[in-house]
C-alpha positions as CSV (number, residue, x, y, z in Angstrom):
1,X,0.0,0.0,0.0
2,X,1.4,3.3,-0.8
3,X,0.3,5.1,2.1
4,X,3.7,7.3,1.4
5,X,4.9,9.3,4.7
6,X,5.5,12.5,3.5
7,X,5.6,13.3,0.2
8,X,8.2,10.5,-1.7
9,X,7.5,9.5,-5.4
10,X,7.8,5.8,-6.7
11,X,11.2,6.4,-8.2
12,X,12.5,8.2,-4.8
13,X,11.1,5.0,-2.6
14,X,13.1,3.0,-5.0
15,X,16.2,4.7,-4.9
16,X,15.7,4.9,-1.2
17,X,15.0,1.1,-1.1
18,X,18.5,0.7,-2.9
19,X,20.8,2.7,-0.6
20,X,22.8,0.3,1.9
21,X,22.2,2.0,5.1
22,X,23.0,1.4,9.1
23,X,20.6,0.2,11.3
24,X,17.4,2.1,11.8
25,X,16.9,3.7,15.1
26,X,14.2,2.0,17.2
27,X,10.8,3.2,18.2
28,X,8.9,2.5,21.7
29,X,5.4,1.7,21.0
30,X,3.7,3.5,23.4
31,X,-0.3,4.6,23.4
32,X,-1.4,7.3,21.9
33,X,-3.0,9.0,24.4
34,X,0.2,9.1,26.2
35,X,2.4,11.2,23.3
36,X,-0.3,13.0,22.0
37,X,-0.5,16.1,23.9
38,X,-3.3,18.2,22.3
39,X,-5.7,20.0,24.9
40,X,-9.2,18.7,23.7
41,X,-11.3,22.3,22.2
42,X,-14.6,22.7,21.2
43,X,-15.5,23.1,17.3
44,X,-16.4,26.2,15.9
45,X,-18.6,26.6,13.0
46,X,-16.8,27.6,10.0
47,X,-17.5,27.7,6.2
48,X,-14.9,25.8,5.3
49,X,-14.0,22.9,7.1
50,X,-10.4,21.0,7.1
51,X,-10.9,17.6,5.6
52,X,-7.9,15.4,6.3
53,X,-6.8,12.8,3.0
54,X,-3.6,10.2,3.0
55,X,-1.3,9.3,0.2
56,X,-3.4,6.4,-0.8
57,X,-5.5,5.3,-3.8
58,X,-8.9,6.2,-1.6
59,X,-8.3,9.7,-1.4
60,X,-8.5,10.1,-5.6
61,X,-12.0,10.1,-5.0
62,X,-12.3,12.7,-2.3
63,X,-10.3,14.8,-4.5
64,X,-12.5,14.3,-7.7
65,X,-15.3,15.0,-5.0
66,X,-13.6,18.7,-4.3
67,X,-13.4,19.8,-7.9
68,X,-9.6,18.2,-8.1
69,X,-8.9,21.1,-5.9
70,X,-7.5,21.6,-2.4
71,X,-10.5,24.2,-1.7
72,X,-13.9,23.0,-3.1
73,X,-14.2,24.0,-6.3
74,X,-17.9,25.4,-8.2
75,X,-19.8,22.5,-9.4
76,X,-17.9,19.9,-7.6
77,X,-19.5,17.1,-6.1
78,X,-19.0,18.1,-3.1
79,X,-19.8,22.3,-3.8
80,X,-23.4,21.1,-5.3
81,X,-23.8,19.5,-1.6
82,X,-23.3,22.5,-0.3
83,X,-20.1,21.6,1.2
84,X,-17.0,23.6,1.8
85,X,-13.8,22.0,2.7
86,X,-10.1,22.5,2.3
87,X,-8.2,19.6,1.7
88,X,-4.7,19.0,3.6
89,X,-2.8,15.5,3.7
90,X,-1.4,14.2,6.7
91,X,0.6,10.7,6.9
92,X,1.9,11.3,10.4
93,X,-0.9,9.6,12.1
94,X,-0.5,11.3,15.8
95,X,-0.1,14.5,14.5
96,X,-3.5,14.3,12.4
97,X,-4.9,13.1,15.9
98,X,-4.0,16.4,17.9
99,X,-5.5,18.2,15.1
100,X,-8.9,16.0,15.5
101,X,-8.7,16.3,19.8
102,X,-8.4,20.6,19.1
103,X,-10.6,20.6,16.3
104,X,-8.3,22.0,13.6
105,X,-10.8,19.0,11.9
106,X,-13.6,17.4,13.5
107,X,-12.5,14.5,10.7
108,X,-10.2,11.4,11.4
109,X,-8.9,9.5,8.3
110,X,-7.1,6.3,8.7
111,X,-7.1,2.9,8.7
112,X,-9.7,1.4,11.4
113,X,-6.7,-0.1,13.0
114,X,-5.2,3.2,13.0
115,X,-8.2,4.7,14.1
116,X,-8.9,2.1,17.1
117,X,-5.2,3.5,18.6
118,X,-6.5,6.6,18.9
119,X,-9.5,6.0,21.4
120,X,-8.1,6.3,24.3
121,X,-7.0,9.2,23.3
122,X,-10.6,10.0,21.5
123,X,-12.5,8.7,24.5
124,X,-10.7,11.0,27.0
125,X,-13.3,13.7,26.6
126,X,-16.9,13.0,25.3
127,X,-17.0,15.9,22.8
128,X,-13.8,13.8,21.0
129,X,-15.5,10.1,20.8
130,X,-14.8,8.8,17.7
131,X,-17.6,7.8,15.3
132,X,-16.3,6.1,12.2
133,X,-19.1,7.2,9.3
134,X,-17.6,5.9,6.1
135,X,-15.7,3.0,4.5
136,X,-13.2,4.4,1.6
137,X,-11.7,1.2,0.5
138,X,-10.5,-2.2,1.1
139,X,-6.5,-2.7,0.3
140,X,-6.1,-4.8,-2.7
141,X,-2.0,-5.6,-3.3
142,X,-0.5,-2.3,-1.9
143,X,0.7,-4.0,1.5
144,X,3.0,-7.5,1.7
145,X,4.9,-9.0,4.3
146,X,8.5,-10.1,2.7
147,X,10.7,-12.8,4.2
148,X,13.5,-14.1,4.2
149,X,14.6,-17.5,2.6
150,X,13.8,-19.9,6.4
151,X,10.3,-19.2,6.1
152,X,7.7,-20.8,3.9
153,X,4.4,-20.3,6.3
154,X,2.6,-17.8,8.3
155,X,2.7,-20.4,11.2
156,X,6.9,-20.3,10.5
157,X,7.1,-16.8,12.5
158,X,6.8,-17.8,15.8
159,X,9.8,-16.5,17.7
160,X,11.0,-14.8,14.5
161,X,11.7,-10.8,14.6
162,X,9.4,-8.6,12.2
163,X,10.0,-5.4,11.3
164,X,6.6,-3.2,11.5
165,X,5.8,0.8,11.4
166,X,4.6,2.3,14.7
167,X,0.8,3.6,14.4
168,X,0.6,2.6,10.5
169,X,-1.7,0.9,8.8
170,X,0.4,-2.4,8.8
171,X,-0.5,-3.6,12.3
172,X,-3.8,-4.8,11.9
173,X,-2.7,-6.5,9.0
174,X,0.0,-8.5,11.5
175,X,-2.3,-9.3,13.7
176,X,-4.8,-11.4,11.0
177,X,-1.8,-13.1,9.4
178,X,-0.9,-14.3,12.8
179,X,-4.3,-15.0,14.4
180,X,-4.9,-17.4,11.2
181,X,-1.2,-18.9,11.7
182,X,-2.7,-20.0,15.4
183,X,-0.2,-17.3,16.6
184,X,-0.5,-14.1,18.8
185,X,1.8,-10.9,19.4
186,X,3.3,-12.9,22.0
187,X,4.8,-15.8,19.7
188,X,7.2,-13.4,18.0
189,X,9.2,-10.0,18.5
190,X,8.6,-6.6,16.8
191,X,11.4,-4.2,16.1
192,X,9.2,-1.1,15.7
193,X,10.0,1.8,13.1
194,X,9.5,5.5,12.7
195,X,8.5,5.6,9.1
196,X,6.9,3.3,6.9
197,X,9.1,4.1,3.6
198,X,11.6,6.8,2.3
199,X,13.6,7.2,4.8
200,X,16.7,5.7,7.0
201,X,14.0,4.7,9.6
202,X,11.2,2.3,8.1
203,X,10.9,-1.7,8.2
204,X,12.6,-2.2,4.6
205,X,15.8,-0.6,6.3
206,X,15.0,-2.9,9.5
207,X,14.6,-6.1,7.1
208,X,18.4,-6.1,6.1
209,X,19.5,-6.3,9.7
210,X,20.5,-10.1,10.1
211,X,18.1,-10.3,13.3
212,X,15.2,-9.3,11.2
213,X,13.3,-12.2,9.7
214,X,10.2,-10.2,8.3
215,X,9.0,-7.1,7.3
216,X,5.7,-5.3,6.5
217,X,6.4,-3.2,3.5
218,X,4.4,-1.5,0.9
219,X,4.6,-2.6,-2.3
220,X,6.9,-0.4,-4.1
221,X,9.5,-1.6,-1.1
222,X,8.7,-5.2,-1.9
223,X,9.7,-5.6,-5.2
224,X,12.8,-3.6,-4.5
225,X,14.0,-6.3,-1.7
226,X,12.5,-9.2,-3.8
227,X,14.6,-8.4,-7.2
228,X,11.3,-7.1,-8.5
229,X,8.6,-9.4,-6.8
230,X,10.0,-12.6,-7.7
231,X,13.2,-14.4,-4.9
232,X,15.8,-11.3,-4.0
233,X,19.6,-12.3,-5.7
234,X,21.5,-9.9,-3.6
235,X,22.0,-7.7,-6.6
236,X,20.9,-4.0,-6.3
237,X,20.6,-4.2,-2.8
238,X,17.9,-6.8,-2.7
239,X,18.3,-8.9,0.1
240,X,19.2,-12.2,-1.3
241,X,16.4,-14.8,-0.6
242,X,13.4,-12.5,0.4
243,X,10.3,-13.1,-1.2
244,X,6.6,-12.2,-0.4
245,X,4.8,-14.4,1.7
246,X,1.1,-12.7,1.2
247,X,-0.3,-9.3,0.5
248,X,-3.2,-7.6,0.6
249,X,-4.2,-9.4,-3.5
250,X,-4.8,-12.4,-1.5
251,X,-5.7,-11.0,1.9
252,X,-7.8,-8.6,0.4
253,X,-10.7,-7.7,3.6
254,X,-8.0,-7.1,6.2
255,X,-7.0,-3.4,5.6
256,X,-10.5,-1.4,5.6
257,X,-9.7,2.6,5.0
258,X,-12.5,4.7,7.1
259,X,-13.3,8.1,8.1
260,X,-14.3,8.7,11.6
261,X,-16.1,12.0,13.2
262,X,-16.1,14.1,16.4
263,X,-19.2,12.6,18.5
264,X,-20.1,16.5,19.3
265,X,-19.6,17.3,15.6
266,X,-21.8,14.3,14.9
267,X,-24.7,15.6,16.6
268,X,-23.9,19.5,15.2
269,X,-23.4,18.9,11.8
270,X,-25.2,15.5,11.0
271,X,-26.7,17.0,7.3
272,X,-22.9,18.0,6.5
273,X,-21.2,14.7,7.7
274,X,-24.3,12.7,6.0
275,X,-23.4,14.4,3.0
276,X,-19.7,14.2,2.8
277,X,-20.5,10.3,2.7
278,X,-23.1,10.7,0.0
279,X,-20.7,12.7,-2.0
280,X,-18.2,9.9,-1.4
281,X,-20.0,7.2,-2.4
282,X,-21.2,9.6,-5.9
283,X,-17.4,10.3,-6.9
284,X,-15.9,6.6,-6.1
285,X,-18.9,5.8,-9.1
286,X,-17.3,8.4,-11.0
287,X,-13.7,7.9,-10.4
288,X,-13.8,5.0,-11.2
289,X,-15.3,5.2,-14.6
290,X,-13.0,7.9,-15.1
291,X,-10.2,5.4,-14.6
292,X,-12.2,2.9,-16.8
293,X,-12.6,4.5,-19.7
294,X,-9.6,7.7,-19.4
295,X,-12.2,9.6,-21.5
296,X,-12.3,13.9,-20.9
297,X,-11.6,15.2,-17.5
298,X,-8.8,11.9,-17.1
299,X,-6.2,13.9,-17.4
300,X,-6.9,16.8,-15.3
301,X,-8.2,14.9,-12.8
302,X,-5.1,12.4,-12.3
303,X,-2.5,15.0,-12.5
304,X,-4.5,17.3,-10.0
305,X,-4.5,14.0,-7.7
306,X,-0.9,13.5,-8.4
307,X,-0.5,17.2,-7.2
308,X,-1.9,17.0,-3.8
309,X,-0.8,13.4,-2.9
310,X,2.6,13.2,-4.4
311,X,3.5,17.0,-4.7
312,X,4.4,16.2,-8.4
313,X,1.5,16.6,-11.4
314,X,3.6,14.6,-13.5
315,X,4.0,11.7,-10.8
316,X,1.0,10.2,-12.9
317,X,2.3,6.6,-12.8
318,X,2.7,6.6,-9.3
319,X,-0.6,8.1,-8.5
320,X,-2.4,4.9,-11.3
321,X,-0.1,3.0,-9.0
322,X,-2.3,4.2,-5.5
323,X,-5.5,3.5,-7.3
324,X,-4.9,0.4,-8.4
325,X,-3.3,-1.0,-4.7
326,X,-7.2,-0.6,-3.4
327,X,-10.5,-1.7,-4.1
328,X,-13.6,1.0,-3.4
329,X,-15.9,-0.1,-0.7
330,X,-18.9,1.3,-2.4
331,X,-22.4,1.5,-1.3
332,X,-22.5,-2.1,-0.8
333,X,-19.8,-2.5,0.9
334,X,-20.3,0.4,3.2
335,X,-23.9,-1.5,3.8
336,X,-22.5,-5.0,4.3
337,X,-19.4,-3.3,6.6
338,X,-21.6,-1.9,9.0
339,X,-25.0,-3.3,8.4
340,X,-25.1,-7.1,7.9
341,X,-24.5,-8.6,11.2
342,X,-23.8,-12.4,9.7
343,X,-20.7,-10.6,8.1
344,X,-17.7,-12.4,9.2
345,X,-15.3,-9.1,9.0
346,X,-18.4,-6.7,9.5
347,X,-17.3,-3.0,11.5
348,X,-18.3,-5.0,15.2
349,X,-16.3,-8.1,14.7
350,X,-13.4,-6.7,13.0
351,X,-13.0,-3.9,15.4
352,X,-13.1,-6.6,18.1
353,X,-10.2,-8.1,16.6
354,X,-8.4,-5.3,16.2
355,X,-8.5,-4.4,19.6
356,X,-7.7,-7.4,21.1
357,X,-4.2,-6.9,19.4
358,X,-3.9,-3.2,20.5
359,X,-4.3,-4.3,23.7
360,X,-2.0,-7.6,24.3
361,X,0.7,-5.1,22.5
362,X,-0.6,-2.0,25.1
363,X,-1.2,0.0,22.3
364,X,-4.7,0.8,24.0
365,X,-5.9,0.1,27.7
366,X,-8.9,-2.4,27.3
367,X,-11.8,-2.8,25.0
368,X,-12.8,0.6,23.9
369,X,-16.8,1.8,22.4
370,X,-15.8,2.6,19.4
371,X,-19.3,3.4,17.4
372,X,-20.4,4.2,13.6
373,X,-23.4,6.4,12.6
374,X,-25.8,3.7,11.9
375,X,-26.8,5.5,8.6
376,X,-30.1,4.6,7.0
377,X,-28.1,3.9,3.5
378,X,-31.2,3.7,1.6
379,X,-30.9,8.1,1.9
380,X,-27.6,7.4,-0.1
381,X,-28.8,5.5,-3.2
382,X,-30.0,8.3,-5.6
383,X,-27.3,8.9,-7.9
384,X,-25.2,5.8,-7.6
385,X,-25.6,3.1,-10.2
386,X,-23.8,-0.2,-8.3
387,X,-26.8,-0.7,-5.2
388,X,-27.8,-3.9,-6.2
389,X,-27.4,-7.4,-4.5
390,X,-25.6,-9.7,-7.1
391,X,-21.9,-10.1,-6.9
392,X,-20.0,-11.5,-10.3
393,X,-17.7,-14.3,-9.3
394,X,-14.2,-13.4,-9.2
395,X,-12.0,-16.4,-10.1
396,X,-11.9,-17.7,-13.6
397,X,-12.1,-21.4,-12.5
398,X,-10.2,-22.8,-15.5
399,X,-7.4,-20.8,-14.5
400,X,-7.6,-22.1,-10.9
401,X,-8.0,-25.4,-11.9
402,X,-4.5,-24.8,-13.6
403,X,-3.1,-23.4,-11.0
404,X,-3.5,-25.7,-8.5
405,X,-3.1,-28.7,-10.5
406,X,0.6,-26.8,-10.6
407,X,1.3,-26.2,-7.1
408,X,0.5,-29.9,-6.5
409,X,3.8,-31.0,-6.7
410,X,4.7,-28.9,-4.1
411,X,3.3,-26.7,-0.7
412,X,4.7,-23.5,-2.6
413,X,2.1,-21.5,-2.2
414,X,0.3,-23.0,0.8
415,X,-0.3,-20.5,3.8
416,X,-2.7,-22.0,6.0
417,X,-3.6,-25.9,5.9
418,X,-6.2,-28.1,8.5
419,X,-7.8,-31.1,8.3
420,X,-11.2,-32.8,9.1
421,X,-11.6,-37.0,9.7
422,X,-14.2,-39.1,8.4
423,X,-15.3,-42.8,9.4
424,X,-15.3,-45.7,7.3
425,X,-17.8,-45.6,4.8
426,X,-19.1,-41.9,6.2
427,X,-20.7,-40.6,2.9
428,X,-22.6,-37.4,4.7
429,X,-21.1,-34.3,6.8
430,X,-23.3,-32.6,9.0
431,X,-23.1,-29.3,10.2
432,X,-23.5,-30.6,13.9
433,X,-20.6,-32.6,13.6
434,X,-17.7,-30.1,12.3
435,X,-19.6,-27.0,12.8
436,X,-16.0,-25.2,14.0
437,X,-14.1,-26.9,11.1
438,X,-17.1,-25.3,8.7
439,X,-17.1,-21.4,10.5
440,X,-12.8,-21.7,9.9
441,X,-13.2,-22.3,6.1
442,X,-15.4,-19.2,6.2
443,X,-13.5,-17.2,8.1
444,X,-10.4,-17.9,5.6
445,X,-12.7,-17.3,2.6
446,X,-14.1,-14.1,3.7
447,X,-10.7,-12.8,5.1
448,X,-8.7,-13.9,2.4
449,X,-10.7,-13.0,-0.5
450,X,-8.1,-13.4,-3.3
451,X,-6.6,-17.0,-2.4
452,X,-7.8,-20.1,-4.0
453,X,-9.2,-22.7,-1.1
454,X,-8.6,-26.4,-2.4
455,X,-10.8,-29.0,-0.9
456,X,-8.7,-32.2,-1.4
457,X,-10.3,-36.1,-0.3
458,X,-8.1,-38.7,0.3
459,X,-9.3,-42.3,1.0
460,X,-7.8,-45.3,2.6
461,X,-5.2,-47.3,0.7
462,X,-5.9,-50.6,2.9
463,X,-8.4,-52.6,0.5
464,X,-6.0,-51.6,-2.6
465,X,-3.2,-53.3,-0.3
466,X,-5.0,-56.0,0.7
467,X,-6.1,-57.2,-2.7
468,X,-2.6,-56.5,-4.3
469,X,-0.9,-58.9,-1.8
470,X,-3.4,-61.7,-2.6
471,X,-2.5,-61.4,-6.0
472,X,-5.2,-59.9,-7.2
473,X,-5.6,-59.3,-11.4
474,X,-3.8,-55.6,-12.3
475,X,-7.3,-54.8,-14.1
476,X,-8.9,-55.1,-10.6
477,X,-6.4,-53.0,-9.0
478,X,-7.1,-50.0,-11.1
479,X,-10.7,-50.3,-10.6
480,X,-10.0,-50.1,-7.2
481,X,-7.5,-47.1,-7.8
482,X,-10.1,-45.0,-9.8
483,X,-13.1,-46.4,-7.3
484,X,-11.2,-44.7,-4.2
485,X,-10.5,-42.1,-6.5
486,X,-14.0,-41.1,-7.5
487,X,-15.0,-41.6,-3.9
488,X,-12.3,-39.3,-2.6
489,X,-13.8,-36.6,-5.1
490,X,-17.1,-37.1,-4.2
491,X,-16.5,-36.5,0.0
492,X,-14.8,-33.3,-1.2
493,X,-17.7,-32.0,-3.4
494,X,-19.7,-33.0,-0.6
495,X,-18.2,-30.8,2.2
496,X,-17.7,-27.6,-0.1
497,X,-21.1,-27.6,-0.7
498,X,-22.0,-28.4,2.7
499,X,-19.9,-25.2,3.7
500,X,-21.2,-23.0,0.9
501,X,-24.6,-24.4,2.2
502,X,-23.9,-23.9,6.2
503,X,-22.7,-19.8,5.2
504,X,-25.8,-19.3,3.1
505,X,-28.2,-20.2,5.9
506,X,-26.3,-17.7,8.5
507,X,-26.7,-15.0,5.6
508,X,-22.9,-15.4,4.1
509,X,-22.4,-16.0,0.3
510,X,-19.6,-17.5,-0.5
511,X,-18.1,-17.4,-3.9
512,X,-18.1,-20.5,-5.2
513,X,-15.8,-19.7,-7.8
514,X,-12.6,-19.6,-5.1
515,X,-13.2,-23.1,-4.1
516,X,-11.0,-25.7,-5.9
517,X,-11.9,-29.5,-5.5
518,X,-9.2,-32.7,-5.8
519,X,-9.8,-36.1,-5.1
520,X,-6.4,-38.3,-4.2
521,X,-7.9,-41.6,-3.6
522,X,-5.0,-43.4,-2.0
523,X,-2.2,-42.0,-3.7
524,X,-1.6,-39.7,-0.8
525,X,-1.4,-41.6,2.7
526,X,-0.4,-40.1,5.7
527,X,2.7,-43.0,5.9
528,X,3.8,-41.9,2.1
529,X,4.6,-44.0,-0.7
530,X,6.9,-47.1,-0.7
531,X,7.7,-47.0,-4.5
532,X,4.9,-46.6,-6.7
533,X,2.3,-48.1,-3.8
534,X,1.0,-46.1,-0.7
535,X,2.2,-47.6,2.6
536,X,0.6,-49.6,4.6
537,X,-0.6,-48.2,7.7
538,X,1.3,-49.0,10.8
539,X,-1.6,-48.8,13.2
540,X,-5.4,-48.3,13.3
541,X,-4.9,-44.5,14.2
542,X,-2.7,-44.1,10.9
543,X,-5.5,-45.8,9.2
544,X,-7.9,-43.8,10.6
545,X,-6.0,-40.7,9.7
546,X,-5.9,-41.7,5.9
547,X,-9.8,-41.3,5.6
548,X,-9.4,-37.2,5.9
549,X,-10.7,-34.0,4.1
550,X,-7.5,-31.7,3.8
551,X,-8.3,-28.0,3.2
552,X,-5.5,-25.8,1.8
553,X,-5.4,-22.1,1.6
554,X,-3.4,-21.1,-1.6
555,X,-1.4,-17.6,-2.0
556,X,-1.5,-17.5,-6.4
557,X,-1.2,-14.3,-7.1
558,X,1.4,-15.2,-9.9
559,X,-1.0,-17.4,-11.4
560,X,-3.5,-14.4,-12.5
561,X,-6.2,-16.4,-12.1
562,X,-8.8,-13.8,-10.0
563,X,-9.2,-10.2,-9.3
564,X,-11.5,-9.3,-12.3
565,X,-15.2,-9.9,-12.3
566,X,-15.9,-12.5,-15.2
């Protein structure tokens, strides 16, 4: 994600990225409410109103919104709601804080990770209670965590050192990778950094530090330690062996880009603040056609962007490059974010994630309120086009079926893995009976939107053996190959669809397209193969362990096999 502190182009991070440098200073973590010093002040009523933006693909629309303008321009979106704001960008997260706590803004923009640090500072005073009214975007391959050569898995970092920004947007992201590893803050050490990229302080600079095993890095960073996204060599200051584990392509409903509100501003202003997120949702619609179809107004409207965010007009590239690192929320997405209470990474739930991590880390001192303004989003439909309920399925399946068929002779690729166990003969799986294994597939599928889930059956190689050592006719032993085969397949189709089933009747549509089926039949035992045969199974409990359902959760971004609505 280029969330850029300060204002670096693409070609400056990458020079940057290339300098061999000493060893960044180290940050304490500490609260926010403990360094942020602003006296809390009441808002006065201006006609125009500071309107905090980031460096980050979001913010193109806010701008289009303003008349691609830092003060609202005639006829803008946001002028012909009456509103009146100048823009300003700030990427230094506590400093935008004590401008929100003395209300140089009544406005918070952020990450909701970023903006969960700030409630105790928020929460100090009533009039400063945060309430998060909009969703900008979803990050969609800005943000990666690199490694180094030892690690192949998520579940590999426990006790390994990462490097991470201090109050960026990378920490919520952490925290999901290492929940769904079956690891916590605690498994594994931080070395914390000033700056998230351009400077001598920032976890790219951490990551070539011997001690470091990890880093969470922007994009632009990744491809410079990874010799250009692939395995680093060494040369050009890559760091020889780093590669990218995951980013935000396949962990695509992690990093959620809000904009919160002063509770006392809230209640003041409710027709301005309800119509800054109508005018929102109206010029993502029109940005994005604008980025479609680079028909009249394309031009002006992506240099003026390039302008603001990168203090270059003719950083145009890089500014293309912010867009595309994120994924519009919408209407619909703002609805199912804060309104559909079966969604698995819905405002509540994901909030409650996020602070559990500020706290273990004491980033924040216990389970804070923070609140959203429960909009009536019907108000927000006219003049928006994408309301509607179907959703296009975003993995070509051919593709996928490729893919994995590739990554099967290897785990490249795998980042999570579990099991479930069936009984001889078992033919049905009911929801009663692995209700926990079912509500983890959906977590991963929800959570990790752009990864392929296989669904691969494997049956008991016993019977095969049995009738092989009795001599049995080679005809006879294929039958019984391809028999275990088909039957291996058919347990597999039968719990994806009793998991696409089980999330349909608690109101979550999966897409089917992500899900990937294989059937082994015997040719994958849990004792291996002796020569072209499975092994026999040394004891009823690796017999038992034969009969499973193995799920695998696939990183294949290389493949190019989703990401665009068929």
């Amino acid at each position: 994600m280029k969330r850029i502190v300060g204002a670096i182009s693409f070609l400056t991070v990458m020079l940057l990225a290339c300098t061999v440098s000493a060893a960044p200073k180290q940050v304490a973590l500490k609260a926010l409410n403990e360094i942020v010093k602003s006296p809390v002040r009441g808002c006065e009523d201006r006609h125009t109103v500071n309107l905090p933006i980031i460096t980050w693909g979001g913010d193109i629309a806010t701008i289009y919104a303003n008349g691609d303008q830092v003060d609202t321009k005639a006829g803008s979106i946001f002028a012909e709601k009456g509103l009146h704001f100048k823009l300003f960008r700030e990427d230094v997260f506590p400093r935008q804080v004590e401008k929100y706590l003395s209300c140089e803004t009544p406005y918070l923009r952020g990450t909701l990770g970023m903006i969960n640090m700030a409630s105790d500072a928020a929460n100090r005073d009533p009039r400063t209670k945060l309430v998060v009214i909009y969703q900008h975007t979803y990050s969609a391959g800005g943000d990666t965590l690199v490694v180094k050569s030892h690690i192949k898995r998520p579940e590999q970092l426990r006790g390994k050192t990462i490097s991470l920004q201090a109050y960026g947007p990378h920490l919520e992201y952490l925290d999901r990778i290492l929940v769904s590893a079956g690891l916590t803050f605690k498994d594994i050490k931080i070395r914390w950094t000033k700056d998230l990229t351009g400077t001598e302080e920032t976890p790219v600079t951490a990551f070539r530090e011997p001690d470091v095993d990890a880093a969470m890095v922007i994009t632009p960073d990744a491809l410079a330690l990874t010799s250009g996204g692939k395995t680093g060599t060494g040369a050009e200051n890559s760091v020889k062996g780093a590669k990218i584990l995951l980013s935000t392509k396949t962990a695509d409903h992690v990093i959620a880009d809000v904009y919160a509100v002063r509770a006392d501003y809230l209640a003041s202003h409710k027709e301005e603040v309800a119509n800054l997120v109508h005018g929102l949702l109206v010029a993502e619609e029109a940005t994005a056609k604008l980025f479609k179809n680079k028909g009249s107004g394309y031009t002006e409207a992506i240099k003026a962007s390039a302008q603001i965010l990168l203090d270059s007009a003719d950083a145009v590239a890089d500014t293309e490059g912010l867009y595309a690192d994120c994924r519009y929320a919408g209407w619909k997405g703002n609805v199912k974010f804060f309104g559909d209470k079966n969604n698995p990474r819905n405002f509540e739930r994901t909030t409650a994630d996020i602070q559990k991590g500020l706290i273990a880390l004491g980033v924040i001192s216990g389970r804070g309120s923070l609140d959203h303004a429960k909009w009536d989003y019907k108000r927000f439909k006219p003049g928006l086009a994408d309301t509607g309920d179907v959703e296009a399925p975003r993995f070509d399946t051919g593709k996928v079926a490729k893919a994995v068929v590739k990554r099967q002779q290897s785990e490249e690729g795998v980042l999570f893995s579990f099991e479930i166990y069936f009984k001889p003969n078992q033919n049905t799986f009911p929801v009663e009976a692995y209700k926990d294994e079912f509500q983890k597939v959906i977590e991963y599928a929800t959570t990790y939107g752009g990864a392929v889930i296989t669904v691969e059956g494997h049956s008991d190689p016993l019977e095969y053996l049995k009738k092989k050592k009795a001599a049995t006719a080679e005809l006879v032993l294929r039958q019984i190959k391809q028999s275990a085969k088909n039957l291996s397949l058919s347990r597999a189709n039968q719990v994806r669809q009793n998991i696409i089933d089980h999330a349909k009747s608690k109101g979550i549509i999966l897409d089917e397209s992500q899900f990937a089926v294989l059937g082994h039949g015997i040719m994958s035992p849990r004792g291996g193969m002796c020569g072209d045969d499975p092994c026999a199974p040394k004891n009823e409990k690796e017999w038992l362990s034969n009969m499973r359902v193995v799920f695998k959760i696939l990183q294949v971004e290389g493949e190019a096999v989703q990401f665009e609505a068929l």
